[in-house]
N, C-alpha and C positions, 0 to 999 in steps of 0.2 A: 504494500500500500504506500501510495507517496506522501510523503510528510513536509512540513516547515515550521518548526521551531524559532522564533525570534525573540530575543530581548532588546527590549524597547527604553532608551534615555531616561531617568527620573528625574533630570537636575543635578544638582550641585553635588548632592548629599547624596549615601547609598539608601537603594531602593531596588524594588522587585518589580518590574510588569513584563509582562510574557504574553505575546501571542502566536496558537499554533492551528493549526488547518491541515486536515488528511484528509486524505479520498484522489479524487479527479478534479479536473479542471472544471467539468462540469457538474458534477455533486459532491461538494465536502463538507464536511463537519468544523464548526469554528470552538475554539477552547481556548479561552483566556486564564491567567494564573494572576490576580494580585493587580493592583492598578497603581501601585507605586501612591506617592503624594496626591492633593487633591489637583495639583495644575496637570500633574501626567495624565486627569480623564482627556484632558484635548489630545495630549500625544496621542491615546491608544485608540479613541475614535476617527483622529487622521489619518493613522494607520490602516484601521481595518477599511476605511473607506475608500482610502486609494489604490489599496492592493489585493483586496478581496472583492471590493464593489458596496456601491452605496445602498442596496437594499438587502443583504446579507444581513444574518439571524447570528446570534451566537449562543451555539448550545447550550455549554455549558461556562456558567460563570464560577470560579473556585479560587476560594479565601485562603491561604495558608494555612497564616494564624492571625490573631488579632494584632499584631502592631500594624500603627498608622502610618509607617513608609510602604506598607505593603496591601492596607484597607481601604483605604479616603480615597485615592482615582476612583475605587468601584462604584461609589455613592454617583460622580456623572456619568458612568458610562453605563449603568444601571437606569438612572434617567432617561438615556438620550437612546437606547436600544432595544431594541427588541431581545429577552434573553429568556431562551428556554427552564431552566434550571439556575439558581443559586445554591452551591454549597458551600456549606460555610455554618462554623460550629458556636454557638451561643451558649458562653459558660454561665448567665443565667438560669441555663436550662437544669443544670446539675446542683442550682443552691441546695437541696433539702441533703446531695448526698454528700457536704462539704460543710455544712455548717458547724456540724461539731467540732472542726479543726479550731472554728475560733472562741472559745471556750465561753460558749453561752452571752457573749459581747452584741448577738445581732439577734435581731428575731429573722424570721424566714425571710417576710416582705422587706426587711429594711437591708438584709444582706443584697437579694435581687437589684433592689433599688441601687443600693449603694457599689454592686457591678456593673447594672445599665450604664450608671453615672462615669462610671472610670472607662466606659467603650461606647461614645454618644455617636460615632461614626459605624458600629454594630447596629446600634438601636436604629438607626437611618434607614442602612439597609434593609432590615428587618421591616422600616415601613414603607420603604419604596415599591419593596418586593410584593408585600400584603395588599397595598392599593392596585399593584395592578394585576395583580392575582395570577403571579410567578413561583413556582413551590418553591419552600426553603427544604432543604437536605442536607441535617446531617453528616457528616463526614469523617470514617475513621477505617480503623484496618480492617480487609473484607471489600470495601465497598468496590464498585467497576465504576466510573465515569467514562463514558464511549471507551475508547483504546486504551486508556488510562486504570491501573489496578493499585489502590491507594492499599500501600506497603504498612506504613506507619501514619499516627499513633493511635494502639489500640484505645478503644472506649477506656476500659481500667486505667490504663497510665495516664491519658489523657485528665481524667477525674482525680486524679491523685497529685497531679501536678498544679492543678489551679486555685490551691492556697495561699501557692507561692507566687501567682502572676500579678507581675508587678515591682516584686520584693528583690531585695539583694540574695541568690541560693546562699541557704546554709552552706551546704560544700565550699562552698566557694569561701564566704567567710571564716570558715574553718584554714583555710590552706592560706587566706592573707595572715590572719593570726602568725600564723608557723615561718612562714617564708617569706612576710613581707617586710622584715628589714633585713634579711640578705639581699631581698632582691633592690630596695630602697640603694640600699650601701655598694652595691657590684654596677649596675647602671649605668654609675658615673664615670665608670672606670673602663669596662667593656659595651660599648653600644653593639657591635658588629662581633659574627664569630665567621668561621670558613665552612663553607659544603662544598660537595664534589658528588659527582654520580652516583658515587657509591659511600658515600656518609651525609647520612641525613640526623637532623638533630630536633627534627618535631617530635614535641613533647607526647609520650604515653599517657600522661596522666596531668592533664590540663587545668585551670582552674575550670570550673563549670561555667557553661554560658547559659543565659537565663532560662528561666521555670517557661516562659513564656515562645521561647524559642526553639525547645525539646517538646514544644506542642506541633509541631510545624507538621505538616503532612508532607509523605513520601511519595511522590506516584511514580510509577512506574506504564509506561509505555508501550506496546509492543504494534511493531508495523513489519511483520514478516519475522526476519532476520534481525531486524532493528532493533536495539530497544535505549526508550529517550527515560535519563533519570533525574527527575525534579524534586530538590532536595528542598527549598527555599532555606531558611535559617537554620535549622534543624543542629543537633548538636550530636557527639557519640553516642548517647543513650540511646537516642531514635534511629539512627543509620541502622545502629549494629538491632536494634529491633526488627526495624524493617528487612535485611537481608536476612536475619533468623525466618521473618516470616515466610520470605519469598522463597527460600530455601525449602520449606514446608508443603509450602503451595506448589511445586512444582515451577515456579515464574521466575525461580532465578536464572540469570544470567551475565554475564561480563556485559556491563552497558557502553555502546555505541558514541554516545552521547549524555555529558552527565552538566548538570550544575554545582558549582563550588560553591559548595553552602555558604550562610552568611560573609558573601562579598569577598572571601577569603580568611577571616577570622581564625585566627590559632586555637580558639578556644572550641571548636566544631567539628576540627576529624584529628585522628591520632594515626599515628603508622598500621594497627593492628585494622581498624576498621575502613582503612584505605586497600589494605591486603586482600581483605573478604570480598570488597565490591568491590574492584579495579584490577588486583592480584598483584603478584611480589614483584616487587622493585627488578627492573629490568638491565641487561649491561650495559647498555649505551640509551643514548638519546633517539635515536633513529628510526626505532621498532614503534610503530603506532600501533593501538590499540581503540581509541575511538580518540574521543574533541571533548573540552569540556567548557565551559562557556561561567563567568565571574561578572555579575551586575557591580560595577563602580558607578560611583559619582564623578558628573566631572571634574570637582577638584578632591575628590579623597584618595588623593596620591599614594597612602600609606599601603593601600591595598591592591590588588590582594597581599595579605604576607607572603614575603618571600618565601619562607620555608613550607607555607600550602601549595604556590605556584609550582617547588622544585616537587613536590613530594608528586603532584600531578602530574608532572613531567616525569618522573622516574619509572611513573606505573605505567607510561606511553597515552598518556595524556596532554596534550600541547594546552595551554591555557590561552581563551581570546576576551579580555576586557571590555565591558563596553565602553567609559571613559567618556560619554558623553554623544557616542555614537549607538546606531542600532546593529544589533551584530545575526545574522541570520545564520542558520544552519538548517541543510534540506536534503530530501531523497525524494528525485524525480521530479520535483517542479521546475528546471532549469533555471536560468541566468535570470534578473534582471536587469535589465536596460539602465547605465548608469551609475550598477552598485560595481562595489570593486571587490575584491578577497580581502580578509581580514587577516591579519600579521597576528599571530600569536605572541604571548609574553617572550623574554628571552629567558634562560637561566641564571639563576645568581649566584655567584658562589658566596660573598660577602651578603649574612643576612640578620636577622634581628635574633639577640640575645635573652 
């Protein structure tokens, strides 16, 4: 089946919007992922309007997770479109089975409340969707969206985590405790260390990246032989969730095509679960194994991190930036008129400490 994966500019800042389109030229299916900030609604409706056509549907509309670099576009393009299905997961919905985490401080109604309030860009969608009488659905491990097989996060984890959304992870407060004045005191002394093809120095065991962002959904793709992996934020809890499932399910396989979780962030894959989905670090640079494609802002220069970029590259991963551009990745819809190829990062041997 032909496919076209694109990530689409957010501005300045890192962000998410993704639009993809499979089938034929004359019947396909449209699937959006995440609409970046509220100004990216006009990016991602000039998109699909120029290069799909101006009276095209989009099937399915799908949320990650609840932060607002990856929410708020969808509030206009939900407006301005026609859109079969929203999924998209309302931790409202779970108050009764969460409340006891906070030790009798809320009643039911006023916990609800006091979620709606912290996600007023949820609550939107939620009434955009209802007025024009668009289903909402749920979304977690199990579900199929068209071509799409949502890997992670199971319902349970999902539930379990959203105590803490919003909040600094314990884990994580725990390992600043311990290590944060080594790392305070070393810093100023060593910024940069050395890699090489075959020494890598991404961290096993990372600080944890938020409660909020190990909600993020997994999907997984399949177009034939293909297969496209969107990770959005997602951290190691959920990867290595997701491939245990897909593993299960029969759907795993070495992906074609993957996203480099949060923007590139160190705190989001580790060597062992870059192993399980990509496979072991290879001898050279040369050996492709698929493309993986990193949403930048266009001035958050910091990222991706170097030592994600190399670890990408090691597994025959080439990494392509957006940087303020749109980056496309396809099978079978040819060229278009205009666009040029995308330069991949390069390798770094000098990278962050």
């Amino acid at each position: 089946m032909d496919y076209e994966v694109e990530f689409l500019p957010v501005g300045d800042s890192n962000g998410d919007a993704i639009c993809l389109r499979y089938g034929t030229k004359d019947s396909f299916w449209v699937h959006v992922v995440d609409g970046g900030f509220t100004d990216t609604a006009e990016t991602v409706l000039d998109h699909i309007r120029d290069h799909y056509g101006k009276h095209v549907h989009i099937n399915n509309m799908v949320l990650s997770h609840a932060d607002n670099d990856h929410a708020c576009g969808l509030v206009g393009v939900l407006k301005e479109m026609d859109v079969q299905t929203l999924w998209m997961n309302r931790p409202w919905l779970y108050a009764s089975q969460i409340i006891d985490s906070f030790h009798g401080n809320w009643t039911l109604a006023g916990l609800i409340k006091e979620i709606k309030d912290s996600h007023p860009y949820l609550v939107e969608l939620e009434e955009i969707a209802n007025s024009r009488g668009i289903p909402i659905n749920s979304v977690f491990q199990g579900h199929q969206i068209g071509q799409f097989y949502v890997l992670a996060p199971s319902e349970a984890r999902y539930v379990k985590l959203l105590p803490d959304l919003g909040k600094t992870p314990q884990s994580y407060a725990d390992k600043k405790g311990v290590i944060g004045s080594i790392w305070e005191g070393a810093k100023g002394v060593i910024d940069k260390i050395r890699e090489a093809v075959d020494i890598e120095t991404l961290d096993e065991n990372p600080p944890a990246t938020s409660a909020s962002n190990e909600t993020s959904l997994v999907q997984m793709g399949v177009f034939g032989e293909q297969r496209v992996l969107l990770t959005a934020d997602v951290g190691p809890e959920g990867l290595r969730e997701a491939v245990e499932y897909a593993k299960r399910a029969g759907l795993y396989a070495q992906p074609t095509f993957v996203q480099v979780p949060h923007h590139g962030s160190r705190r989001n894959v580790t060597p062992s679960v870059l192993n399980e989905w990509l496979g072991q670090p290879l001898p050279d640079l040369n050996t492709k194994r698929g493309v993986a494609f990193c949403s930048i802002g266009k001035d958050a220069d910091i990222y991706p991190r170097k030592k994600v970029k190399n670890a990408f590259m090691r597994r025959g991963y080439p990494v392509h930036a957006t940087r303020g551009w749109t980056k496309r990745h396809h099978r079978g819809w040819g060229e278009r008129d205009g666009w040029v190829s995308s330069t991949p990062e390069p390798f770094s041997p000098d990278v962050e400490d």
